[in-house]
C-alpha positions as CSV (number, residue, x, y, z in Angstrom):
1,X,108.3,72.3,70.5
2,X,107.3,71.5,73.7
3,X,107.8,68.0,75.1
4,X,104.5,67.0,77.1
5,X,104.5,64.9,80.4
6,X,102.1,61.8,80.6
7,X,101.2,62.0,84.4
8,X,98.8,59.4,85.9
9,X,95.4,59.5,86.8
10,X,95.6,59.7,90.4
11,X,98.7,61.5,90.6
12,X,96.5,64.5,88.3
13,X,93.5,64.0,90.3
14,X,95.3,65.0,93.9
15,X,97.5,67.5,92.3
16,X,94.2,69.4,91.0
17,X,92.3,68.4,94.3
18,X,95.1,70.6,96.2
19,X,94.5,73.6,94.1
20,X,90.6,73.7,94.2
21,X,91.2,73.0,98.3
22,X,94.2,75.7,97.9
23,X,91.8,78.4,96.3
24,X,88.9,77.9,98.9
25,X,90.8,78.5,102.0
26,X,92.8,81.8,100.4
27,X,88.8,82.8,99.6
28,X,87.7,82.0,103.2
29,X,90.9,84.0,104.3
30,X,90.5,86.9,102.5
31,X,86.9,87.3,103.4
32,X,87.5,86.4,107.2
33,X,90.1,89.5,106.3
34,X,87.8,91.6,105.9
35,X,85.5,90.8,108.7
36,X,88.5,91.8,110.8
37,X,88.7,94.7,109.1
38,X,85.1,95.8,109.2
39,X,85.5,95.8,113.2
40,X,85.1,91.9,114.1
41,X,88.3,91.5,115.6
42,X,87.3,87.8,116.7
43,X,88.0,87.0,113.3
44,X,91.3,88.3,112.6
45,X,93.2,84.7,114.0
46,X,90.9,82.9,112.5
47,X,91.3,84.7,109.4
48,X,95.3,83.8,110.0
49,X,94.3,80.1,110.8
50,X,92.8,79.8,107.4
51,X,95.6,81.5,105.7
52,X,97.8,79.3,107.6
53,X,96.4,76.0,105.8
54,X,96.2,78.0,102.8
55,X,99.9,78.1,102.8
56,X,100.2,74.7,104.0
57,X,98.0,72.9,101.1
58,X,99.4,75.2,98.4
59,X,103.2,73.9,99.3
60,X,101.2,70.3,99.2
61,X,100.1,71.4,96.1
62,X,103.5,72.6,94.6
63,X,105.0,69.5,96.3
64,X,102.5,67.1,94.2
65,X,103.5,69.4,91.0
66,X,106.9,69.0,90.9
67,X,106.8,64.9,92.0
68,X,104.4,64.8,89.0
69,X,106.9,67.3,86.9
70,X,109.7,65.2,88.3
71,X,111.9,68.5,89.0
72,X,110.9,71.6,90.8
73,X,107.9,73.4,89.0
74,X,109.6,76.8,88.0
75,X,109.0,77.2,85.0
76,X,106.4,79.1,82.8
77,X,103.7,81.7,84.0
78,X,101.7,78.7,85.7
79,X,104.1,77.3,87.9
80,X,106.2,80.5,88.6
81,X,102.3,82.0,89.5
82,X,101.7,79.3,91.8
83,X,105.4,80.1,93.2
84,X,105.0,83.4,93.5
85,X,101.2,83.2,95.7
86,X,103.5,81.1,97.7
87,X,106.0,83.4,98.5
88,X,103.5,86.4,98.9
89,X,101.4,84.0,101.3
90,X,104.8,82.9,103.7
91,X,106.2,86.8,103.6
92,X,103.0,88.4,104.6
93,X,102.6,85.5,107.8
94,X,106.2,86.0,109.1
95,X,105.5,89.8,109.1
96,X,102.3,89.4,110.4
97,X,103.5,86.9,113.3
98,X,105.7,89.9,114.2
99,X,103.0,92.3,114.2
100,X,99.6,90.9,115.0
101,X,96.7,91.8,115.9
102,X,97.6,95.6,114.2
103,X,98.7,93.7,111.3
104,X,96.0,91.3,110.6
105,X,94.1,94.4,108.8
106,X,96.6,94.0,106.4
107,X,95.5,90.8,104.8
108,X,92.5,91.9,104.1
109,X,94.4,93.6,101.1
110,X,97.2,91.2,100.7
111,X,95.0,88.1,100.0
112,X,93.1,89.6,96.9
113,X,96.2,90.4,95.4
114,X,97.2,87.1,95.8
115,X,93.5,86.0,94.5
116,X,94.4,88.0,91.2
117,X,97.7,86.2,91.2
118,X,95.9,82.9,91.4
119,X,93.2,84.0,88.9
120,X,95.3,84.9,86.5
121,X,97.6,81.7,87.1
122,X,95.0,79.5,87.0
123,X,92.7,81.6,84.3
124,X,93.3,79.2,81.6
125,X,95.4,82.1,79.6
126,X,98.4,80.2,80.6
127,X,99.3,76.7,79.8
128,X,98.6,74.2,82.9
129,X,100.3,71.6,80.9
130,X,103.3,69.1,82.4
131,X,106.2,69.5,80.1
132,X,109.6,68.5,80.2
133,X,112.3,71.3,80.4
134,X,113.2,73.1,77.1
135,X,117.5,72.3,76.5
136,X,118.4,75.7,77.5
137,X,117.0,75.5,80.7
138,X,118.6,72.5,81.9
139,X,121.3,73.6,84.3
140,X,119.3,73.1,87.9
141,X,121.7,75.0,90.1
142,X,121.2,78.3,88.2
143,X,117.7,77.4,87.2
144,X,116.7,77.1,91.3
145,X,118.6,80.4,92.8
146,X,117.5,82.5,89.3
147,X,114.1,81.7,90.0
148,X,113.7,81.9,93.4
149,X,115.2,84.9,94.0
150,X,112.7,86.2,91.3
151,X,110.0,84.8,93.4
152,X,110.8,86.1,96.5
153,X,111.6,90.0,95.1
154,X,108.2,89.3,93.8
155,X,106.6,88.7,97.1
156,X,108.3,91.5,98.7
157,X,107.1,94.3,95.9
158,X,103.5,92.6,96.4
159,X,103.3,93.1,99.8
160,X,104.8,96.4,100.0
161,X,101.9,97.5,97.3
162,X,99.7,95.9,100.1
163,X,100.9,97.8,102.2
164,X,100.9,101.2,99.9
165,X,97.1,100.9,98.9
166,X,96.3,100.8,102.5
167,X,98.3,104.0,103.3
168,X,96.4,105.6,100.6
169,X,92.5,104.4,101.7
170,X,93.7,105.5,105.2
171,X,95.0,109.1,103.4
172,X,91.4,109.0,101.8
173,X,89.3,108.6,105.1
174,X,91.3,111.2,107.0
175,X,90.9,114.2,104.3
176,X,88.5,116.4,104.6
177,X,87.2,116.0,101.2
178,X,83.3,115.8,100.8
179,X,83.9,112.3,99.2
180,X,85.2,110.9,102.2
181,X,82.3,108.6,103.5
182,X,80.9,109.0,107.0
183,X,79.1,105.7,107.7
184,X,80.1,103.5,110.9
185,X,81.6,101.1,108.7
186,X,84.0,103.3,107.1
187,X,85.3,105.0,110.5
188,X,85.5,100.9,111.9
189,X,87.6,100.6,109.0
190,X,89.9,103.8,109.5
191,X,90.0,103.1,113.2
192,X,91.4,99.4,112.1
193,X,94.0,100.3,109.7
194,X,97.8,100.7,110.5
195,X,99.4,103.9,111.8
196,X,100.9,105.9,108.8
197,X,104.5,105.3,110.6
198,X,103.7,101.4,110.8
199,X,102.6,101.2,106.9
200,X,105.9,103.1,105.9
201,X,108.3,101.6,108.3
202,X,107.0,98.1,106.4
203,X,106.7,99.0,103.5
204,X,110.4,100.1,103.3
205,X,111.1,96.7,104.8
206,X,109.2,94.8,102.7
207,X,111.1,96.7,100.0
208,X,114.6,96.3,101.1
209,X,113.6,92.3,101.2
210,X,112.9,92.4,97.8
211,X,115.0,94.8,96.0
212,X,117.9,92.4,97.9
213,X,116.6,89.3,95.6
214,X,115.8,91.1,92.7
215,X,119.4,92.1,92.7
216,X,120.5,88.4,92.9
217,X,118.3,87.7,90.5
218,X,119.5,89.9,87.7
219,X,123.4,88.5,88.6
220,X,122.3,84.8,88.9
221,X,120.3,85.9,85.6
222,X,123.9,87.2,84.0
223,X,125.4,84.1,84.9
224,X,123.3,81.6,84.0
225,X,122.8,83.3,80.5
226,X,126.3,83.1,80.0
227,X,126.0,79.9,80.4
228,X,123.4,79.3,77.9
229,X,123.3,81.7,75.6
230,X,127.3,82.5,75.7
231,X,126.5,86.4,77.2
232,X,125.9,87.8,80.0
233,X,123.2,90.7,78.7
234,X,121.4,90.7,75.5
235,X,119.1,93.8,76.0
236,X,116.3,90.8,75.9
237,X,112.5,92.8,76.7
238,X,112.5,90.6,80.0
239,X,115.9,91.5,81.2
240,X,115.2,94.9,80.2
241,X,111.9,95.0,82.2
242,X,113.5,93.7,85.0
243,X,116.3,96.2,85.3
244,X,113.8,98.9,85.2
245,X,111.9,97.2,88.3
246,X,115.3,97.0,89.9
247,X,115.5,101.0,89.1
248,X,112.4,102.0,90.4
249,X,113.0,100.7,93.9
250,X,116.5,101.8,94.2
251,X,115.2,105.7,93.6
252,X,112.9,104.5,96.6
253,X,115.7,103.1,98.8
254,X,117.8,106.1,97.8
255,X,115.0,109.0,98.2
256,X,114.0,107.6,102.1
257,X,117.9,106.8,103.0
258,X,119.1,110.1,101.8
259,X,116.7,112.5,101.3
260,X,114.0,110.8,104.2
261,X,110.8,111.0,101.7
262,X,107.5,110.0,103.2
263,X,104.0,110.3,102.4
264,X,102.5,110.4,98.6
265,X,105.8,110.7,96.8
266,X,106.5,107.3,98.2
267,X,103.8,105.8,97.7
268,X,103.7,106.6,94.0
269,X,107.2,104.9,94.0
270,X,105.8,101.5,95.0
271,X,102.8,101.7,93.0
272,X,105.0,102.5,90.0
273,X,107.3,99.7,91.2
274,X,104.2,97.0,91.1
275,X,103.2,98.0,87.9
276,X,106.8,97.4,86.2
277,X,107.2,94.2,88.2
278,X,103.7,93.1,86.8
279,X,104.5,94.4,83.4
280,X,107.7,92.0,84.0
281,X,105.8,89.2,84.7
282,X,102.6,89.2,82.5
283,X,103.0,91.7,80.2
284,X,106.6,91.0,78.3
285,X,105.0,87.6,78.0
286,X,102.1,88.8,75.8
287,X,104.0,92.0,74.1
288,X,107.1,92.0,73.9
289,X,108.2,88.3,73.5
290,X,112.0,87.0,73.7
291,X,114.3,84.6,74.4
292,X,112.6,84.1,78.3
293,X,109.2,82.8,76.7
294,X,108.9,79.5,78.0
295,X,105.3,79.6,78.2
C-alpha cells in the first residue's frame, strides 16, 4: 500500500506551474520545428532557443519534484516519464549543437515524440501522486545508476527512431511512386531533411549511446535485485522485455559492424527496437505486471 506524501500548497502550486510552463515551450518548439522544416530557416535557432528553456524549466521542474519528494523522482511511470523527456530533450541539443543548422530539421520529429512522452506521462493514466518509496526500493546507490542508465538508453533509442522516421519520409519523397506528393512544400521539406549518410551515421551513434546504458542497466538491474530480492534474474516480464530491447540493438550494432547493412533493413531494426523499448516501458506495466510495478 502506497504511503502518500502531504506536500504544501505553494510547494504544489510551483511544481505544477513548471510543468504547464514546461509543456508550452516544448509545443512552441516543436512547431517553430516545423517552420524550419517547411523552408523558414530563420526559425530553426529560435526553434533551438525555445527548446533550450524547455530543457531548462523541465530540470526546474524535476528539481521542484524531487525537493517536494524529498529524494530524486525516479520512480513510477510519471516521474521516470518526466525523466526520460529530459534525457531525450539534452541528447537531441548536444547532437544538434554538433550539427546545426543541417540538424535543426531533426527536431521537428524529435519534439512530438517527446510530446507523446509527455502526454502520456502527464495523461492522467498514471498516478501524479507524491509517495514515499516502497521498502524494496530503498537502496539509493543502486536505485540512482539503475534508473538513469534506463533513462538515458531510453533517450538514445528515441532519438535514433527520430532519426529513422526521417530516413524513411526522405526514402518516400525520392521514389518515384505516383503517391509521392509534388507540391512546393513537400520538395522544401525534402530539400531540408538530412543526407541519407548523415541520418545513418547518427542514428548508429545515437544507438551505440544507448545500447552502452541499456547494458549497465540490465547489470546494475542484476545487482541491485540481488540485493533485494536475493537473485540476480527472475525471468520477471520487465527484465525479460528489457533483454529483448537489449537484443534487438545488438543485431543492429552487429549487422552494420560486420556485415555494413544500410538502408531499409536498418531502419526496420530501429523501429522494431522503439517498439520493444515502448513495450518495456508502458506496456509490461499494463499487461504483463510483476515485481517492477511500482506504479
Amino acid at each position: 500500500m502506497p504511503v502518500f506524501i502531504e506536500v504544501p500548497a505553494t510547494a504544489l502550486l510551483v511544481e505544477r506551474s513548471l510543468f504547464i510552463l514546461a509543456t508550452v515551450l516544448f509545443v512552441l518548439a516543436a512547431l517553430s520545428y516545423f517552420m524550419n522544416l517547411a523552408g523558414k530557416r530563420e526559425w530553426g535557432p529560435f526553434a533551438s532557443l525555445l527548446l533550450h528553456g524547455a530543457l531548462f524549466v523541465q530540470t526546474a521542474f524535476l528539481v521542484t519534484r524531487g525537493i517536494n519528494v524529498n529524494r530524486v523522482p525516479f520512480v513510477g511511470h510519471f516521474e521516470f516519464g518526466n525523466l526520460f523527456i529530459w534525457a531525450s530533450t539534452l541528447l537531441y541539443l548536444w547532437m544538434e549543437r554538433r550539427l546545426r543548422p543541417v540538424f535543426y530539421a531533426v527536431g521537428a520529429f524529435l519534439t512530438p515524440v517527446v510530446l507523446v512522452y509527455l502526454a502520456y506521462a502527464h495523461s492522467g493514466i498514471v498516478s501524479a501522486e507524491h509517495r514515499e518509496l516502497p521498502i524494496v526500493l530503498r537502496f539509493p546507490l543502486w536505485l540512482n545508476i539503475h534508473v538513469s542508465t534506463s533513462v538515458f538508453a531510453y533517450a538514445g533509442f528515441s532519438l535514433a527512431f527520430a532519426l529513422g522516421l526521417i530516413w524513411l519520409l526522405r526514402l518516400w519523397l525520392t521514389g518515384a511512386s505516383k503517391f509521392v506528393p509534388k507540391g512546393n512544400v513537400w520538395q522544401t521539406i525534402k530539400r531540408e531533411l538530412p543526407s541519407g549518410s548523415v541520418l545513418e551515421e547518427n542514428i548508429y551513434t545515437s544507438i551505440a549511446f544507448g545500447f552502452f546504458f541499456q547494458t549497465a542497466m540490465i547489470i546494475s538491474g542484476a545487482i541491485w535485485a540481488d540485493i533485494s530480492w536475493g537473485r540476480f534474474w527472475g525471468w520477471d516480464p520487465k527484465e525479460m522485455w528489457s533483454l529483448i530491447t537489449w537484443f534487438v540493438y545488438a543485431v543492429y550494432l552487429h549487422a552494420r559492424l560486420t556485415r555494413q547493412w544500410q538502408g531499409p533493413k536498418v531502419i526496420l531494426v530501429v523501429v522494431i527496437g522503439w517498439l520493444a523499448m515502448m513495450f518495456t516501458w508502458i506496456g509490461v506495466a499494463w499487461l504483463l505486471p510483476g515485481i517492477h510495478s511500482f506504479g
